[in-house]
N, C-alpha and C positions, 0 to 999 in steps of 0.2 A: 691513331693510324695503325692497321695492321700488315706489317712487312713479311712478304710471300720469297717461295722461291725466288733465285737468281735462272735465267734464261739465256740463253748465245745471242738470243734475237727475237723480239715483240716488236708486232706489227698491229698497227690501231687502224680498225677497221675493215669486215670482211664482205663490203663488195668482191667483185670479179678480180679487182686490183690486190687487195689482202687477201683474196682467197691463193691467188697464183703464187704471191709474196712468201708466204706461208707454206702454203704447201712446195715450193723453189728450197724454202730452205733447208725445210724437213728435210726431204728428198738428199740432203747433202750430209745427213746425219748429225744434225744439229737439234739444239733441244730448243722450239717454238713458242708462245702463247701468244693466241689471238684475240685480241680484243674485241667484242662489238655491241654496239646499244643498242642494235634488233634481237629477236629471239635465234636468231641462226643468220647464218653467210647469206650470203645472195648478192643485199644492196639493190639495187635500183632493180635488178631482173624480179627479185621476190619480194620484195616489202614499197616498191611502188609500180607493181603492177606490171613490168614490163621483162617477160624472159626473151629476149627476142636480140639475138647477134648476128646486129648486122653484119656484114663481110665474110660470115662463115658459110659458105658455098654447097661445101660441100660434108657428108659425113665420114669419107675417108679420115681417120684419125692421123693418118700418118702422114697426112699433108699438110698440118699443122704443129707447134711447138710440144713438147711432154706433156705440160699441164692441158692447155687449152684440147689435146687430142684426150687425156686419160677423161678430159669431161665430157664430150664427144661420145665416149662409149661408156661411158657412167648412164648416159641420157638414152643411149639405146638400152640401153639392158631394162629402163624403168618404160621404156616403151613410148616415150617422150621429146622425142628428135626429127625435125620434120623442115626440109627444106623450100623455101618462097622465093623462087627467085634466087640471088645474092644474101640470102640469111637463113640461119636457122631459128628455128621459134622453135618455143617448149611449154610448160607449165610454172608457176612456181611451185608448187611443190615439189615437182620433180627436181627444179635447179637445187631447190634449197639441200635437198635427200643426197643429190648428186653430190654437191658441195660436203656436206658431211661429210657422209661416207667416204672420202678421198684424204680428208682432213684426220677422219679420227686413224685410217687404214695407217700414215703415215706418223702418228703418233704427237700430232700438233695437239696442244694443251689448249683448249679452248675455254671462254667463260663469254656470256652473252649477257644481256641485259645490266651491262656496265657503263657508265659512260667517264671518259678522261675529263678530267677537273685541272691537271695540273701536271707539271715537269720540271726537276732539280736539275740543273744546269750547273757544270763546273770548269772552266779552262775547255769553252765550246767543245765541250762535250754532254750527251743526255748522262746524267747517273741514275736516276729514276722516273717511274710517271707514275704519277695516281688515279686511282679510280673509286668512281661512286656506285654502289650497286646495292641495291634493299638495304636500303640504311646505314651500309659499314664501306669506310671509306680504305681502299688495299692502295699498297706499293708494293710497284714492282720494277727490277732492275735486271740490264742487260746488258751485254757488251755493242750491239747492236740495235737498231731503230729503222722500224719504217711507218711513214706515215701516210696511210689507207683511205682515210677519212673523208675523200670528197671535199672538203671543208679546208683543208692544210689547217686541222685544230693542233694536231701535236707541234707543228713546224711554229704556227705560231704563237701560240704558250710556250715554247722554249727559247724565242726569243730571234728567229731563223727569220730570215729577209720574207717578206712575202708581197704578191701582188693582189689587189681588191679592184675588180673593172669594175665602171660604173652600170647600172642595172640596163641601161640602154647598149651593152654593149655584151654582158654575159647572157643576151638569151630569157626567151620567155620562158615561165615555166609553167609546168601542164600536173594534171592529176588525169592519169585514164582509166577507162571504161569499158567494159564488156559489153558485149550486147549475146544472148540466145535468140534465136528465131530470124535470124538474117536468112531469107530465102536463096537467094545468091549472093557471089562476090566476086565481082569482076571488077579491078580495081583499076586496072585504064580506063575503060569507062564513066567509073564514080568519081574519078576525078576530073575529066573531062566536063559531065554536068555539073559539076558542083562550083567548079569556076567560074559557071555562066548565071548561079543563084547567087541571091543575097543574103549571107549567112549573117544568124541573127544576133551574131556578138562581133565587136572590133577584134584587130587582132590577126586574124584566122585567115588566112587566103587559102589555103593548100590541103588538101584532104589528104589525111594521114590513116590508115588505117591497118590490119594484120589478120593473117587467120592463125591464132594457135594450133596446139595438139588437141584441144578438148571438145573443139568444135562447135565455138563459140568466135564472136567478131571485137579486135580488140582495139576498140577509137582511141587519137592520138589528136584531139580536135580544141580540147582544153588551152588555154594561155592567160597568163596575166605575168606584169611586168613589176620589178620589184626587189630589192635586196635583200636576199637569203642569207646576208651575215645580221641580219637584225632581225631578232627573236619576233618584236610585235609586227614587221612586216610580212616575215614567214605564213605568222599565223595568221594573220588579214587575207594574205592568196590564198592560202589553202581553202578556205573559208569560201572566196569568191568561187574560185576554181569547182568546190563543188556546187555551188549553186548555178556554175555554166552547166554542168551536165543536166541538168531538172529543165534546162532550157533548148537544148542540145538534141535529145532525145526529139520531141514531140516533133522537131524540126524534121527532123528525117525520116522520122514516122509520116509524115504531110506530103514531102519533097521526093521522096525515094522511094517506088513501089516496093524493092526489096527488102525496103526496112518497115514495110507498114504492120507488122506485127511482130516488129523487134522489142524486145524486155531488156530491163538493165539487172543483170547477175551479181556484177561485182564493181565496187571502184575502189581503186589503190589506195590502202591504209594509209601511206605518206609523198607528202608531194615528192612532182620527182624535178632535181637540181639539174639543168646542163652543165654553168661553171658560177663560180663565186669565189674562190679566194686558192691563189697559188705558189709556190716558194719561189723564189726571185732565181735559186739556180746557180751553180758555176757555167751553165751555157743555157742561155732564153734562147726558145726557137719563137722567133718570129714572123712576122706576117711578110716579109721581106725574104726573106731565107726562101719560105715557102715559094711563095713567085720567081724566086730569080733559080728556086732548083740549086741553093748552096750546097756543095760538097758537106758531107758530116765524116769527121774524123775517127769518131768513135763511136759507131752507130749500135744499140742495142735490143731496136724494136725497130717497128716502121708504123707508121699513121698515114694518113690520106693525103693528099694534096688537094685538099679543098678548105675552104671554110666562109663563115658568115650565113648561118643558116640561122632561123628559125628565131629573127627577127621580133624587135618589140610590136612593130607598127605592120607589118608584111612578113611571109615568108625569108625572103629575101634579103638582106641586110645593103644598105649600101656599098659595104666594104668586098660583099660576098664576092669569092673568085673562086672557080674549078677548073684543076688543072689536072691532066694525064699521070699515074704513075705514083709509086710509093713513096712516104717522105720520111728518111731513115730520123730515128728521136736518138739524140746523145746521150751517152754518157751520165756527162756533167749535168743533163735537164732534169735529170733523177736525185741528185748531191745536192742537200741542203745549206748552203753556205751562210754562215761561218760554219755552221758545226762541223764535227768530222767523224759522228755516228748515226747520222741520219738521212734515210733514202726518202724519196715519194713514188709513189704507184700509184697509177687510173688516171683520173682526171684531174690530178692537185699537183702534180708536175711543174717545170717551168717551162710555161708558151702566155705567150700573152694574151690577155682574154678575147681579143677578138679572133684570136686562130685557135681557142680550146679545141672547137670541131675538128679539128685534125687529129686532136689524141684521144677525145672523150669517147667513143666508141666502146662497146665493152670485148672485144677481139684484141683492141689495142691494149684495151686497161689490163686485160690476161698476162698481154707479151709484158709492159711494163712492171707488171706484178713480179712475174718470173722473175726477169732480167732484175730487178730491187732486192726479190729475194734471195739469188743467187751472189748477188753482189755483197752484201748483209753477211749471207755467212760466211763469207771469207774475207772478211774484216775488207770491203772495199777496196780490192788489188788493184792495182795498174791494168790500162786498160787491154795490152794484149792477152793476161793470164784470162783476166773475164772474159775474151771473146771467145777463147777456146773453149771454156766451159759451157758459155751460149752454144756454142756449136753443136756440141757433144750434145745437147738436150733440143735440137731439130730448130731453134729462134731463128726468123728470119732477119739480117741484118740492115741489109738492103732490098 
């Protein structure tokens, strides 16, 4: 085992959520390393196909948090920022350049193509984690911790409360697809026809679709049901998933004049997860809270007040609710309990699986990133010092 630098704060994992984390803490003049087992940041925007954040409206930077705005105008500069509605879509490549670039400007220590194996644990506290990476196994140690990973891998290799829903309740999962040659896109429309056809996989009610920046069409039409904390079930969707698309395609080519000389360009190197395993939390936001609109004490992001999407058997779930107005995320949803050096950021938080869709968004995963990182380097203060430093960096709390 080869023992590396000591760090203020490693963060595992550079989705949207580790990228914010990370770059939050930097920002506070702390010394970072980010871990990830893709070739660069991104997460689900660049290495499963999907750059596309929902709830960002608009490109005014400064109507958003520090980070989530400096990426904002990271993406204009690369020429890659393009508003539909209620979101911005981009490229991956751009997210991932954007990502970078922000990460190295700010002097974050990065290493990619690592994956965590394991964490020392002492008087619930992290002392170190390790990692595997072309054949040589590193530790590395920090006074801080956040866990990025989609997965809650660090939270639960160290021994931290965690929750695992059952696959009928985390959400189908999808692998998407590009399309070139889509003659038009008119997406009120394509959904209106499409719910009156018979689409030729279970599963699927709801047409999902995007236009990127590249000008290209980006289906969201994929689904299979199944537990993403088990290795051979992972690799059996993924598996199926792409043999939906080989079926998928021709369909729409038949069904849809504007896709009749649609080509497939690209599909996402890896499936993409909605929810699968997350830390129990000194405050679960639940599906109850949500509905009844609870007061949050110590609010440090905000998420949706909806959930129950995208369903094993329907769109729809039966628990599905939407409701008006922001749902402030706590605190304590972020604090790994027992330990007392470990945050979560993105989608591995504590909410319970049937209300993930309220925080898994990658707008949210950004704020909860910041707020983790921010929180992180200043050794997890009491909650009014942390509000005001959210403040100071534009977080909306409510």
């Amino acid at each position: 085992m080869e023992t590396a630098d000591r760090y203020d704060v490693i963060v595992i994992g550079a989705g949207p959520g580790g990228f914010a984390a990370a770059l939050g803490a930097a920002r506070q003049g702390r010394r970072v390393l980010l871990v990830e087992q893709n070739s660069g940041p991104g997460g689900i925007a660049v290495f499963s196909g999907c750059p596309v954040f929902s709830g960002i409206a608009s490109l005014e930077s400064e109507q958003y948090n520090s980070v989530t705005g400096a990426l904002i105008e990271e993406l204009q500069k690369l020429d890659s920022a393009k508003i539909v509605g209620s979101t911005l879509t981009s490229s991956e490549a751009a997210v991932q350049l954007a990502m970078s670039r922000l990460l190295q400007k700010h002097g974050v220590k990065l290493l990619f193509y690592a994956t965590l194996v394991g964490a020392e644990v002492r008087e619930q506290r992290i002392e170190s984690v390790q990692v595997f990476c072309t054949g040589r196994h590193l530790s590395f140690s920090a006074s801080a911790y956040i866990d990025a990973s989609g997965d809650a891998v660090l939270a639960y290799l160290a021994g931290a409360e965690v929750i695992c829903g059952t696959p009928e309740e985390s959400m189908t999962r999808t692998v998407l697809f590009r399309l070139s040659n889509v003659k038009s896109f008119d997406k009120n429309s394509l959904k209106e026809r499409f719910a009156k056809k018979e689409f030729p996989l279970p599963n699927q009610d709801c047409f999902m679709g995007t236009t990127p920046t590249d000008g290209t069409v980006l289906m969201n039409l994929t689904a299979a049901a199944g537990d993403a904390l088990d290795p051979w079930d992972l690799t059996r969707m993924d598996l199926e998933l792409r043999e939906q698309v080989a079926v998928i395609l021709p369909w729409l080519q038949r069904e849809f004049p504007e896709f009749s000389e649609a080509r497939l360009v690209a599909v996402a190197p890896r499936i993409g997860v909605r929810a699968s395993r997350n830390i129990a939390g000194r405050q679960l936001i639940r599906c109850v809270d949500i509905d009844e609109n609870r007061p949050v004490n110590d609010p440090v992001a905000v998420g949706k007040r909806s959930y129950g999407e995208h369903f094993v058997h329907t769109f729809s779930s039966p628990w599905r609710k939407t409701h008006t107005g922001p749902q402030p995320i706590p605190y304590g949803a972020l604090l790994a309990a027992p330990l007392q050096n470990l945050a979560a950021a993105g989608r591995c938080i504590a909410v319970e699986t049937r209300a993930v869709s309220s925080i898994r968004l990658m707008p949210c995963c950004l704020a909860t990133g910041l707020a983790a990182g921010i929180a992180a380097a200043m050794q997890f203060p009491e909650y009014n010092i942390l509000a005001e430093k959210l403040l100071q960096e534009n977080c909306r709390l409510h």
